[in-house]
N, C-alpha and C positions, 0 to 999 in steps of 0.2 A: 691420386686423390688430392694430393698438396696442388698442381695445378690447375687441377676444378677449383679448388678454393680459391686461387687467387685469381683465374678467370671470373667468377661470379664477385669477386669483390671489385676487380678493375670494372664489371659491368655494371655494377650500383653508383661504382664513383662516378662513371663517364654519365650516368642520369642524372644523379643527385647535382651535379655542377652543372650541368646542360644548359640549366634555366638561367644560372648568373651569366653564361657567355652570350645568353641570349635577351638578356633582360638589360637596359642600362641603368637602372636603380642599383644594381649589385654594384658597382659602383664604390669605392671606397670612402671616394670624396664625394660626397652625396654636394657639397655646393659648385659642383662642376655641371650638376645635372639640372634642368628647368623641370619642373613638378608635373610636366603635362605629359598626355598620358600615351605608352607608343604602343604602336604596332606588336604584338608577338609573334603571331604564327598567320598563317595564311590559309585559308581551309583551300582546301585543291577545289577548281572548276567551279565557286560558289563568288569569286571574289570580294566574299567576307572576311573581317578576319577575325581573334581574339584579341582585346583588348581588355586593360585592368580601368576600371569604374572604384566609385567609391560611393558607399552608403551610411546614410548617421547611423551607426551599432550605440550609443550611445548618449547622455549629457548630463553635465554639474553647471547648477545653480550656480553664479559665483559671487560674491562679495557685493551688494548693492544691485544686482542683478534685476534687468527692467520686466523681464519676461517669467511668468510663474512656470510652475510644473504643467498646467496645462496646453501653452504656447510653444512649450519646450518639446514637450511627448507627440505634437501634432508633426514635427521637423523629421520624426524617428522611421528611419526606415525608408527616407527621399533619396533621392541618388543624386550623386554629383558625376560632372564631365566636364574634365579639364582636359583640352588640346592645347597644342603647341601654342596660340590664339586667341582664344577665348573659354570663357566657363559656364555653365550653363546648372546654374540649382534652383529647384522649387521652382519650375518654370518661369523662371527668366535666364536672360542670357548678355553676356560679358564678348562682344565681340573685336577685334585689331588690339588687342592690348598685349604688355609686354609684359615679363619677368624678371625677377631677381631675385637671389640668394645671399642669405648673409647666415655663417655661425656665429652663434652667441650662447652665453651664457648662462644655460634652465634658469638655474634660481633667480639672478638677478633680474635676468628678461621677464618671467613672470611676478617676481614682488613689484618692481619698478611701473610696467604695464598694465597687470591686471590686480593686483595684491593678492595672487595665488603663490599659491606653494606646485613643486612639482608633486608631492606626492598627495595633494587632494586632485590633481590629473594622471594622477600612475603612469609618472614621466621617469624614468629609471637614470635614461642618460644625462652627463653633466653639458651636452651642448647640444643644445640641438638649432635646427635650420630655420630662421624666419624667411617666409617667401612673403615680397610683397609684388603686389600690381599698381596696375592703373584703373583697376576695376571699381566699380562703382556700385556693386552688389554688397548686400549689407553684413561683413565681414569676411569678404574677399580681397581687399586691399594689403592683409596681411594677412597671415594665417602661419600655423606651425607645421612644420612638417618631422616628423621624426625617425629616426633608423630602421624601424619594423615596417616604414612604410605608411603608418598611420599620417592624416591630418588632425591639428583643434582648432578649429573657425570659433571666434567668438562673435557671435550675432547677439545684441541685445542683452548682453550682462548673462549670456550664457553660454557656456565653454560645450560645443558639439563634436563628438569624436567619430572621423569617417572610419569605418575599416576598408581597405580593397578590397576588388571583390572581380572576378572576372566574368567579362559578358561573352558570349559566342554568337 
């Protein structure tokens, strides 16, 4: 009995951790990693593969914000695609451009930046990762990136939060 159990528990560990040896977001030092988006798995014989996307699940108004709840709610539910290369939201697209990573400081980066607080973005962590580009799409030259994986683009005086999301 005692080694069923610990056979069925070595079996959940070896799944439960499967995804971080396979994923490089898991990743400890997340500013080791560029934001764009990788390969997971390979579907056999289809040469598709899965890939993590991200979509607005959310957005707050922010402080002086140019865009109403109207401009804002029509963003809701776009999908973003960042590669290695280029980004591509609300059909336009960001193509040869480069990346960077920098940690900083929530509170400061946001009061200094946008005069937000982290907790009017239900930002938990005390640092999280500015990614900037060279992109020229309107609030992809910087963007947040955070520990759970989420992005916040601020476009137009309003703060948009991606969730991931996986495509097949």
């Amino acid at each position: 009995m005692r080694s069923a159990i610990r056979d069925i528990f070595s079996y959940l560990i070896f799944w439960l951790t499967l995804p971080c040896a396979l994923v490089p977001v898991c990743a400890s030092n997340m500013g080791e990693e560029l934001p764009s988006l990788k390969l997971l798995t390979a579907q056999e014989g289809t040469g598709k593969g899965t890939r993590v996307l991200w979509t607005v699940s959310t957005y707050k108004i922010g402080f002086g914000g140019e865009w109403g709840e109207n401009e804002a709610r029509s963003l809701l539910f776009k999908p973003l695609d960042i590669r290695s290369s280029s980004i591509t939201f609300n059909g336009q697209t960001c193509q040869g451009i480069s990346f960077s990573s920098e940690p900083v400081d929530t509170n400061k980066y946001l009061a200094e930046r946008y005069q937000a607080t982290p907790q009017m973005l239900d930002i938990l962590e005390e640092t999280i990762q500015v990614i900037k580009t060279d992109c020229r799409l309107p609030g992809f030259s910087e963007y947040i990136r955070l520990m759970d994986r989420r992005l916040i683009v601020w476009i137009e005086g309003v703060f948009f939060v991606f969730e991931p999301t996986v495509n097949y």
